[in-house]
N, C-alpha and C positions, 0 to 999 in steps of 0.2 A: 504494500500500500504506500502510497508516494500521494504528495500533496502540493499543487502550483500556483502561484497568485498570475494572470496571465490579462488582469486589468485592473488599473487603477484611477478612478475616477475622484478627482478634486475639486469638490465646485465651491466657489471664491464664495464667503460671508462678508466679507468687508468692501463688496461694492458693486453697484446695483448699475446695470441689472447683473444680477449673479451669471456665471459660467459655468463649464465643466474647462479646464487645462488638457489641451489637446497634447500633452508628454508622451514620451516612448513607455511599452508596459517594462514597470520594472525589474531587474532583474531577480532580485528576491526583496520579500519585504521580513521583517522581524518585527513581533508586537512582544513588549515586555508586560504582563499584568500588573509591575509594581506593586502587588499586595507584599504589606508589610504584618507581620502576625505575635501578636504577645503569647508566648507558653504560658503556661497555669500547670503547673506540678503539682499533684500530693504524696503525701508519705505514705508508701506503704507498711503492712504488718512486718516489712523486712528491714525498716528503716529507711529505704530508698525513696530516690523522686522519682517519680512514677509521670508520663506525661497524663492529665486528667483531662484538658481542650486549649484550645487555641482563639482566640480573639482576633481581627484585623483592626489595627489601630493605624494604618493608613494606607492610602491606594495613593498610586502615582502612575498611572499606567500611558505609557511610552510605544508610538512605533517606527520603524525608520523604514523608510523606501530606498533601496540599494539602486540608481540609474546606471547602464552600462555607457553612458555616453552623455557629456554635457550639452543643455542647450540653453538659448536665451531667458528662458523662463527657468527654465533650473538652475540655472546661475542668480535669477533674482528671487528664488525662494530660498538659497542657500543664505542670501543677504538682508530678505526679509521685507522689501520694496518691490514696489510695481512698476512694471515699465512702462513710458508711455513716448509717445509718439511727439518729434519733433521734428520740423526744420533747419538745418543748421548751416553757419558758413565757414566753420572752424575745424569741419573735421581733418584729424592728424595723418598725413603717411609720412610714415619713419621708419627706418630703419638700417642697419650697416652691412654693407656688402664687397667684395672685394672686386676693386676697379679691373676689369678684365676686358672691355672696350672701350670705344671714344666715346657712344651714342646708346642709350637705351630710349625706348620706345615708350610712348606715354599711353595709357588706358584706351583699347578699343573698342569701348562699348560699355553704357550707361549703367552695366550692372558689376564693373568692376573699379577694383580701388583707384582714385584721380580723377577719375573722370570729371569733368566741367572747372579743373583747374585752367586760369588763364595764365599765359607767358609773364616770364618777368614778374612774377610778386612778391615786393620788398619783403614780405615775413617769408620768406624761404632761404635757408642755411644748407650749410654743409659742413663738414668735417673731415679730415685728412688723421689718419693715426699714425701721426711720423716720429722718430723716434721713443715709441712709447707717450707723445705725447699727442693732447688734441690739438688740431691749429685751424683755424678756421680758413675757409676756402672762399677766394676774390668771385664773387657772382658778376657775371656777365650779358649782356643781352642775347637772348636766343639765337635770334634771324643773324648775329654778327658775331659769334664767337670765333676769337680763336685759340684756339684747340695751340698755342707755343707759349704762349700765357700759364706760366708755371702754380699751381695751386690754385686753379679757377675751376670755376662748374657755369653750367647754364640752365636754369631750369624752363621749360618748354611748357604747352598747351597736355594737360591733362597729365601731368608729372611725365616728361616726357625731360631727359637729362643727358646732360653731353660732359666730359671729362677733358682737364689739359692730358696733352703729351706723357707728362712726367708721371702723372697718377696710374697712367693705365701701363707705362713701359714701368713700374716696379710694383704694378699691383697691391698696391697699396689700396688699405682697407678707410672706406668711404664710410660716414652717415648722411643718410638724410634724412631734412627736417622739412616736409609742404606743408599746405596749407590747403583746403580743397570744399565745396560745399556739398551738401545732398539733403534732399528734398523726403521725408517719412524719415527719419531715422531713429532710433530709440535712444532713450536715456533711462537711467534711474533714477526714480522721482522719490516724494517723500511719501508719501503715500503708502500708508501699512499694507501690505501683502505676507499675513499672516494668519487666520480665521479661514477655515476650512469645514466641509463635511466631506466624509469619504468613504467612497462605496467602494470594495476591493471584490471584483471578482476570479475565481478560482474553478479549477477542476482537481478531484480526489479518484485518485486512478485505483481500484478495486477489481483484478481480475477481469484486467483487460478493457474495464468500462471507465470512464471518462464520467464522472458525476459531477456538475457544475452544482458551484455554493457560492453564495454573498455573505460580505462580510462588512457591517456597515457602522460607522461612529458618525451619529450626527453632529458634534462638534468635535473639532481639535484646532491649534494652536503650535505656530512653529517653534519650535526649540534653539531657543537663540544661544545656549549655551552648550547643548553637543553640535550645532550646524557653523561655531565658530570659525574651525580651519576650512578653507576653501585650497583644494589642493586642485588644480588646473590640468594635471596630468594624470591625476588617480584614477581608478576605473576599481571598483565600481566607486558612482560618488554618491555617500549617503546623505539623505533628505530626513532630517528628523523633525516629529512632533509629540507635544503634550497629548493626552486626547482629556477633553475636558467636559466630557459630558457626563453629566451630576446623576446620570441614570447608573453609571458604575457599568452597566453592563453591554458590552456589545449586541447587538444584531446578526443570529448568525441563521441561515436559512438555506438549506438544500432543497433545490428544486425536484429534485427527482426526473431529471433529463442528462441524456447523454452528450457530450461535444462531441462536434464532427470537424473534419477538417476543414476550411473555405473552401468552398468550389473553384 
């Protein structure tokens, strides 16, 4: 007998109109009950303590959603903020790479990085790492570079960049700093993205059958103290929460049907 969570549905309480988070299904989930329990001992005729019952003096019950892959939404529940949708004319392309020709080519097509960057914009840098050190790099006009002009760059239409002579004959490791706009993009707002209900569907494999069950917490609450580390490369990345519904007790309901594969 073998047991798999194979959907997890989280629909948003803290903003209207509510949703369900279209996430990947997670790769396993863990519910901890958190019951915490006082012993009550008595003595027996033997002189021993004998266990007599047990009391629960406090529930703290905890479950974490294990993702096999990060996404933008899972990245802002790990942080606990909603995203929303912005305009912007500041977005950054940066980064360093080793000069290994005169000319790269600037973005061709509105759905990659640069794109509707214009020529020539005094916020755009560069960087040179010559002897262990940063030195910053003479910028130049596009249309009229030249490429003998020792320590220069050119920045172009849609990050499109050109390198002196001497960069590229010692390959020498470049940064760069643009500048670029885009139209829908997201941010992270202040906006609490925490308040949750959540239906976990499953199959319980029993002798070949496939018995689908729900598993369902009308409230819970993200755990801002185990969802602390945000590790960017981990796999799986866990998504934890409080569950805080005062009923103590889950929702748990086998349908009595079998899963099939999708057609």
């Amino acid at each position: 007998m073998s047991t798999a969570i194979t959907f997890a549905a989280l629909r948003t309480l803290n903003e209207s109109p509510a949703r369900v988070l279209a996430l990947p299904s997670p790769d396993s989930v863990v519910w901890n009950q958190g019951v915490e329990e006082q012993i009550i001992n008595l003595t027996n005729d033997l002189g021993e303590l004998q266990f007599d019952e047990a009391i629960v003096t406090n529930r703290q019950p905890v479950i974490t959603l294990n993702y096999g892959k990060m996404t933008p939404e899972i990245m802002a529940l790990k942080l606990g903020y909603r995203l929303q949708s912005q305009n912007i004319t500041d977005a950054l392309m940066a980064g360093s790479f080793r000069a290994e020709k005169a000319e790269y080519a600037g973005a061709a097509s509105a759905n990659q990085e640069g794109h509707g960057m214009t020529a020539d914009q005094s916020t755009s840098e560069m960087y040179a790492l010559i002897n262990g050190l940063s030195v910053p790099l003479t910028r130049q006009p596009f249309s009229t570079f030249d490429a003998a002009v020792n320590n220069s760059f050119a920045q172009g239409a849609h990050g499109a960049t050109k390198l002196s002579t001497n960069l590229v004959a010692t390959r020498t490791m470049v940064t760069r700093f643009f500048f670029y706009p885009i139209n829908g993009a997201y941010y992270l707002s202040h906006d609490p993205f925490s308040d949750f209900a959540c239906t976990l569907i499953g199959v319980l494999t029993e002798n070949s059958r496939k018995r689908v069950f729900e598993l369902k917490f009308s409230t819970m609450q993200l755990n801002k103290t185990d969802n602390n580390e945000v590790d960017f490369r981990a796999a799986p990345i866990p998504v934890a929460f409080r569950i805080t519904d005062t009923a103590c007790v889950a929702r748990l309901r086998f349908f009595n049907r079998e899963r099939l594969c999708a057609a």
